[in-house]
Structure formats: structure tokens, C-alpha cells
C-alpha positions in Angstrom: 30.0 16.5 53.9 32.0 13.7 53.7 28.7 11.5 53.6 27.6 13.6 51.0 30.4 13.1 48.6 30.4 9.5 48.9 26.4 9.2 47.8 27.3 11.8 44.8 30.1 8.8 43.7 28.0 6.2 44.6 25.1 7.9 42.3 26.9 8.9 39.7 28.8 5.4 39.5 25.4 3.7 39.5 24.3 5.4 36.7 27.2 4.8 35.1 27.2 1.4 35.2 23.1 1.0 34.6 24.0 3.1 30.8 26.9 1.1 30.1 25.0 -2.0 30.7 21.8 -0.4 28.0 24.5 0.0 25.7 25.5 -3.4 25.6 22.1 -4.5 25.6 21.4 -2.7 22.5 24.4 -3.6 20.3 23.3 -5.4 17.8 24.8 -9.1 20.1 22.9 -7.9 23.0 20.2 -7.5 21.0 20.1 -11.4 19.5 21.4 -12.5 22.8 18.8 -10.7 24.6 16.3 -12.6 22.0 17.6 -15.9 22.9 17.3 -15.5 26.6 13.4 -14.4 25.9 13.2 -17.1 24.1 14.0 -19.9 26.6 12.1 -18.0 29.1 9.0 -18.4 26.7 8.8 -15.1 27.3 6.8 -13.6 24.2 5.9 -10.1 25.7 10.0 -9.2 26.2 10.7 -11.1 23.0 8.6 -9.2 20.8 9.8 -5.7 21.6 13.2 -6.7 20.2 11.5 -7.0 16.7 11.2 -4.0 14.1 7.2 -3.8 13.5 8.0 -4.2 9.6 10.7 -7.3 10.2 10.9 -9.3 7.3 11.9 -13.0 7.6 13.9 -14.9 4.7 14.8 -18.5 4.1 18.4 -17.8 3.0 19.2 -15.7 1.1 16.0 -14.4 -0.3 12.5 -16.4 -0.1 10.5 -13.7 1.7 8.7 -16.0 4.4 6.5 -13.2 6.0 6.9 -9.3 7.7 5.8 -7.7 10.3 5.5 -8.7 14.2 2.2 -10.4 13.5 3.7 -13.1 11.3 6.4 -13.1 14.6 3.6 -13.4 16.7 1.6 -15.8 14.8 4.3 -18.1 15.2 6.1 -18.0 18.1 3.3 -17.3 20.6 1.4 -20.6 20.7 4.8 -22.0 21.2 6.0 -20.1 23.6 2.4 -20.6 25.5 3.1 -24.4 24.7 6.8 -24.0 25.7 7.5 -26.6 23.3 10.4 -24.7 21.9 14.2 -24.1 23.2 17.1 -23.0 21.4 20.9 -23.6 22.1 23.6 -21.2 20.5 26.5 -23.1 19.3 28.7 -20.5 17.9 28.6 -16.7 17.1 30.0 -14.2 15.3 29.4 -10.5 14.4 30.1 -7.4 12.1 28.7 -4.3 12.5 24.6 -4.9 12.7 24.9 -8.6 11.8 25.1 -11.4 13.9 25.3 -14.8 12.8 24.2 -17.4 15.1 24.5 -21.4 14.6 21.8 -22.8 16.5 20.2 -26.2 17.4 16.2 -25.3 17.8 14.5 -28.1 19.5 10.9 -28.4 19.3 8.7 -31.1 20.9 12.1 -33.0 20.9 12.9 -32.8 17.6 16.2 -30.4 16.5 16.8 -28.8 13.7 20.2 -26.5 12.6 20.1 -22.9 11.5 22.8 -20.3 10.4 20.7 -17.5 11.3 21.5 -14.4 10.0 19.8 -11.2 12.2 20.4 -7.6 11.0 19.6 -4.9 14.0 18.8 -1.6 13.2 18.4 0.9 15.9 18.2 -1.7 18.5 15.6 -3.9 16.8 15.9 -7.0 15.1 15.2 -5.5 11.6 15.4 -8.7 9.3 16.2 -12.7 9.9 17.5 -15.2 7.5 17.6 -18.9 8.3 20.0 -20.9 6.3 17.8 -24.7 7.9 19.3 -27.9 7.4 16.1 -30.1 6.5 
């Protein structure tokens, strides 16, 4: 019996932890943080699934630059084939489904800053507004 109760704990603490740790994945930090960590891994299929499939992508604060995961895809999958791309978070900050991220991209060796701006909805990256300096 005794063996018994301590699976039961041992279950139930597992799934315990396992939902806490969802949770965190899908506030909206886990969310961009999770897209960060796909994106050094070059992993496009992961990174994907964190957009919204009618994401819209601004050059701060409103030149629409494209929607949708196809205009995603059409530009981060040869690069992530290529794995010519990295980024590096400097600092972060968040309120509510915003994060705000300043980030060093480097690509081919050459880096560029962004303020990005990401608004999750639902668990998805919903839109994205890039504040570059050129």
C-alpha cells in the first residue's frame, strides 16, 4: 500500500510540474523566448508553430511589411537552412501580451539592432514590430 501511495505522489507531482512548466511556456515570455531558442537552433519546423497563421509584421510603428506564416516562412526558412542567422537578446521587458526584446541579429556576420515589439495572443505570436537601427 505503502508503494502505492508513493507512485500516486510521484504521478500526480509529475503532472504537476509537466502543466506548470506548459504554462510558462505559453505566457506570452515563453512564448518569444521559446522563439528565440528555435531560432538559434535553426529550427524552422518548432519556430513556426509559435506564429498566428494571419501574423502581421510592422516596421515600427505601422509600415505593414507582410502577414501570414508564408511571408514568415518565406523568409526565415532559407536562412535557417543556410543557418546564416543568430540572434542574441540584450534586455527584456514585458506587460501583459507584449514583450519587448532588444536584440543584436547577426547574419553572415553582419549585426544589426532591433526593439522588437511581439504581441501573443492565445499562445501565438500574433503580430511583430521591429524598431531597426539601419
Amino acid at each position: 500500500m505503502k508503494t502505492l501511495t508513493t507512485l500516486i505522489i510521484f504521478s500526480l507531482s509529475f503532472i504537476f510540474v509537466t502543466a506548470q512548466e506548459q504554462n510558462v511556456t505559453q505566457t506570452p515570455l515563453g512564448v518569444v523566448n521559446k522563439r528565440m531558442d528555435f531560432y538559434n537552433q535553426h529550427n524552422f519546423k518548432e519556430f513556426i508553430k509559435l506564429y498566428s497563421p494571419d501574423v502581421e509584421v510592422y516596421t515600427y510603428p505601422d509600415k505593414l511589411l507582410g502577414t501570414g506564416t508564408d511571408n514568415i516562412t518565406s523568409i526565415f526558412k532559407p536562412k535557417f537552412s543556410a543557418k546564416s542567422i543568430q540572434v542574441e537578446i540584450i534586455s527584456q521587458m514585458y506587460n501583459g501580451n507584449h514583450v519587448i526584446n532588444h536584440e543584436i541579429v547577426s547574419e553572415n556576420g553582419i549585426k544589426t539592432k532591433y526593439i522588437s515589439i511581439y504581441e501573443v495572443q492565445d499562445g501565438l505570436i500574433k503580430s511583430v514590430r521591429f524598431v531597426r537601427d539601419y
